[in-house]
C-alpha positions as CSV (number, residue, x, y, z in Angstrom):
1,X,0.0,0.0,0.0
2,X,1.4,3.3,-1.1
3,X,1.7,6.6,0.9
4,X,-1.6,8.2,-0.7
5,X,-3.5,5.5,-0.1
6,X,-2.4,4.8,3.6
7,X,-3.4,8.7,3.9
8,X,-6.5,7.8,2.5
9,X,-7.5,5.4,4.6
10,X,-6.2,7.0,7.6
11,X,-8.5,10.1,6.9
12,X,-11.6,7.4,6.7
13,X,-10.5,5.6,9.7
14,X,-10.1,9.1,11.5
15,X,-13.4,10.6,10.3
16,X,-15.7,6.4,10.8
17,X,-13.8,5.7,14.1
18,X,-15.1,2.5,15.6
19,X,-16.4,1.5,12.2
20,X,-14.4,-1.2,10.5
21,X,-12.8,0.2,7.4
22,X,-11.3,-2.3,4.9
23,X,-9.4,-1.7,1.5
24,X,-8.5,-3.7,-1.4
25,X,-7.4,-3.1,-4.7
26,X,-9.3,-4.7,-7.3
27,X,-10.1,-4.2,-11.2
28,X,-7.9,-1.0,-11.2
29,X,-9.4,0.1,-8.5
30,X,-8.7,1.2,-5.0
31,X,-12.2,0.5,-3.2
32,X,-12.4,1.7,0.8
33,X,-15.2,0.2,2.6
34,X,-16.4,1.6,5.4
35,X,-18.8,-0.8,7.6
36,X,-21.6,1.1,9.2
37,X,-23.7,-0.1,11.9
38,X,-27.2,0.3,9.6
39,X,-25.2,0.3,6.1
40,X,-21.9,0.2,4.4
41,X,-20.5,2.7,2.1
42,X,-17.9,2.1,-0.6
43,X,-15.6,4.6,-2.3
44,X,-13.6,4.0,-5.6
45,X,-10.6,5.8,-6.7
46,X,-9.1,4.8,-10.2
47,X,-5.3,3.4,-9.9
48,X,-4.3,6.2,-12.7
49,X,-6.5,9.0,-11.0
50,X,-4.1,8.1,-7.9
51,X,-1.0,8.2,-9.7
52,X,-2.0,11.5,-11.1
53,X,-2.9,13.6,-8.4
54,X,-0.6,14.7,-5.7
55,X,-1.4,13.1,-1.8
56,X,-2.8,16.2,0.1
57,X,-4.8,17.3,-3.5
58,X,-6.6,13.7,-3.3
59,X,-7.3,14.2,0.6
60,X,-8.6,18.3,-0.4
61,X,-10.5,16.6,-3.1
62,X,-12.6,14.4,-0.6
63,X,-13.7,16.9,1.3
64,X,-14.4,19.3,-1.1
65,X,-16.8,16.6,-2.7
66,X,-18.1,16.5,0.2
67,X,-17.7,12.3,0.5
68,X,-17.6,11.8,4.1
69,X,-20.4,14.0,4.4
70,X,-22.5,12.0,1.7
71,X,-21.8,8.6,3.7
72,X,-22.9,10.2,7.0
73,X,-26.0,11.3,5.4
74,X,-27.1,8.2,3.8
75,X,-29.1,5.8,5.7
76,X,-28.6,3.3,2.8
77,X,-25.5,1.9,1.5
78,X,-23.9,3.9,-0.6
79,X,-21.1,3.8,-3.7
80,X,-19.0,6.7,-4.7
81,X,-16.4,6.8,-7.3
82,X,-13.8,9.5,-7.3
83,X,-12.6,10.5,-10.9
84,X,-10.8,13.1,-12.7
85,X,-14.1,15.4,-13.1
86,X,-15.2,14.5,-9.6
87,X,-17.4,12.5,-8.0
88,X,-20.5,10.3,-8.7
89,X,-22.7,7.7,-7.5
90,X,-22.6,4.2,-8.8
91,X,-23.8,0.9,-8.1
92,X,-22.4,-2.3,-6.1
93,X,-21.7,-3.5,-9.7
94,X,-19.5,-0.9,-10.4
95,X,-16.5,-2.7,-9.1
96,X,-17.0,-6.1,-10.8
């Protein structure tokens, strides 16, 4: 696990604490789950959208999307995928 994504995950471990967080990289993509007590939310970040953007501009990026926020707020599970245009909702398929 590289720098950013340790950062990453440190942020949603800092922000969900008590939740179980887990991470895996899969099809490309750097998936964070974050297990809820009534849901579980799942972000995606693209492996190249990583290697693009510098460490504290992806953790910036996350807030100013508003991401933590959007998990908070969702009674339901929830997917988010962070891209180079921003941020949108997808499905649990999105990863397979």
């Amino acid at each position: 696990m590289d720098d950013k994504i340790r950062s990453i995950l440190k942020k949603i471990e800092s922000e969900f604490p008590g939740n179980k967080i887990k991470y895996q990289f899969v099809n490309e993509l750097h998936t964070f789950c974050i297990e809820g007590e009534s849901a579980a939310h799942w972000l995606y970040i693209d492996r190249d959208y990583v290697d693009d953007v510098d460490e504290n501009d992806l953790l910036n990026l996350i807030n100013q999307y508003g991401i933590i926020d959007k998990f908070r707020a969702s009674k339901k599970s929830k997917w988010l995928y962070l891209y180079d245009t921003g941020v949108r909702e997808v499905d649990d398929n999105f990863a397979k």
